[in-house]
N, C-alpha and C positions, 0 to 999 in steps of 0.2 A: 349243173353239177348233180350228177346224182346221188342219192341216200347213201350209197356204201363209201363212195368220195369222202362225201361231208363229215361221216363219222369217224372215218381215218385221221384227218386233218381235226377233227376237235377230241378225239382220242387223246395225241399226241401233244395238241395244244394243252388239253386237262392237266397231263397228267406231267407234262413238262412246268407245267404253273403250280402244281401240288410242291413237286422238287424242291423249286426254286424260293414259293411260299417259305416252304416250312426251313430252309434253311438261310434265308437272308436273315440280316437282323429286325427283329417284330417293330411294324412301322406303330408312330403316336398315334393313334386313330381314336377319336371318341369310343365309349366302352359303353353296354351296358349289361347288365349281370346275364353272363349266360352267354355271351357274344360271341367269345372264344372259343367253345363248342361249337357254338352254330355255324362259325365256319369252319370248324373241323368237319363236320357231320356233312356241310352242303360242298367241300372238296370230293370228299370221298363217295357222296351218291351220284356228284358229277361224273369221278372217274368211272364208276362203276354202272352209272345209266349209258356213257356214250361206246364204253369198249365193250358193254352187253349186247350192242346192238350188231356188233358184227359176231356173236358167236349166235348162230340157232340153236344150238343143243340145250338143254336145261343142265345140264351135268357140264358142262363147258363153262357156264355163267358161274355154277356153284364154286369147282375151284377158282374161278377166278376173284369173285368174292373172297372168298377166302387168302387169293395172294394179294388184294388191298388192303386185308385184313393184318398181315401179316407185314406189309408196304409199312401201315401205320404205326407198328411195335417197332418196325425198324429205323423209321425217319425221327421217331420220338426218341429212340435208345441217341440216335447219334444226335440229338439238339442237347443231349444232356452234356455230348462232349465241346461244345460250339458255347464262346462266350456271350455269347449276346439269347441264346435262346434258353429253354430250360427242357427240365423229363418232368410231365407229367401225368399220372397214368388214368387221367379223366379226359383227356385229350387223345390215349389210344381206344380210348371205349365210344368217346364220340366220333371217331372215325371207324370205327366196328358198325355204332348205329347206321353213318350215311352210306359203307358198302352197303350193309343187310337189307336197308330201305330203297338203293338204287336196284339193287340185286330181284328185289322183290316186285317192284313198278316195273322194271323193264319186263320182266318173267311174266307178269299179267297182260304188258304190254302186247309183246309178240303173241304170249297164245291168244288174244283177240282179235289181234292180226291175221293171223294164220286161219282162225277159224273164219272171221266173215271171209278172207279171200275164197277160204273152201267155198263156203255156201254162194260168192258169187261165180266161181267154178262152176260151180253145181249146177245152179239156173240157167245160167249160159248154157253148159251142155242140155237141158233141159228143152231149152226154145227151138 
């Protein structure tokens, strides 16, 4: 399977799991302070590290950051309408966090990518 496969297929997995997460009813799960966030935070830099991977432009990643950003205002507005979940607005900020954080790792990612490929470019034509 190659890389652009693999990241389709976990793209869609992510972000189908994000959906589905934030709208079933919140399973019992041992807590501890701060845990709720953290999975907020670690959905949304998932969504947003595997669907970065297929855009190369830096401006392509930003809005898309931005429409996880906005994914999170909206999946939060409607748990407020949903008996079983709630709205609350520390829950869209911690999904702001995990775009901005996936947004920003993948972006260093690829340009180090991009740059050793150059320089093994480089040397190859060099030999």
């Amino acid at each position: 399977m190659n890389r652009t496969l693999f990241f389709r297929i976990a793209s869609i997995a992510v972000l189908a799991a994000t959906w589905i997460l934030s709208l079933l009813p919140a399973p019992d799960m041992p807590h501890f302070a701060g845990s709720d966030k953290l999975h907020h935070a670690l959905a949304y830099f998932a969504c947003m590290f595997c669907w970065g991977q297929l855009y190369p432009l830096p401006l392509q990643r930003l809005k898309l950051a931005i429409a996880f950003v906005a994914m999170g205002v909206m999946l939060e507005c409607i748990q407020y309408f949903t008996p079983t979940r709630s709205f609350e607005f520390l829950d869209m900020l911690a999904d702001a966090v995990g775009a901005i954080a996936g947004w920003f790792v993948v972006t260093v990612q690829l340009s180090v990518e991009r740059r050793l490929s150059h320089r093994a470019s480089s040397s190859n034509l060099s030999e």
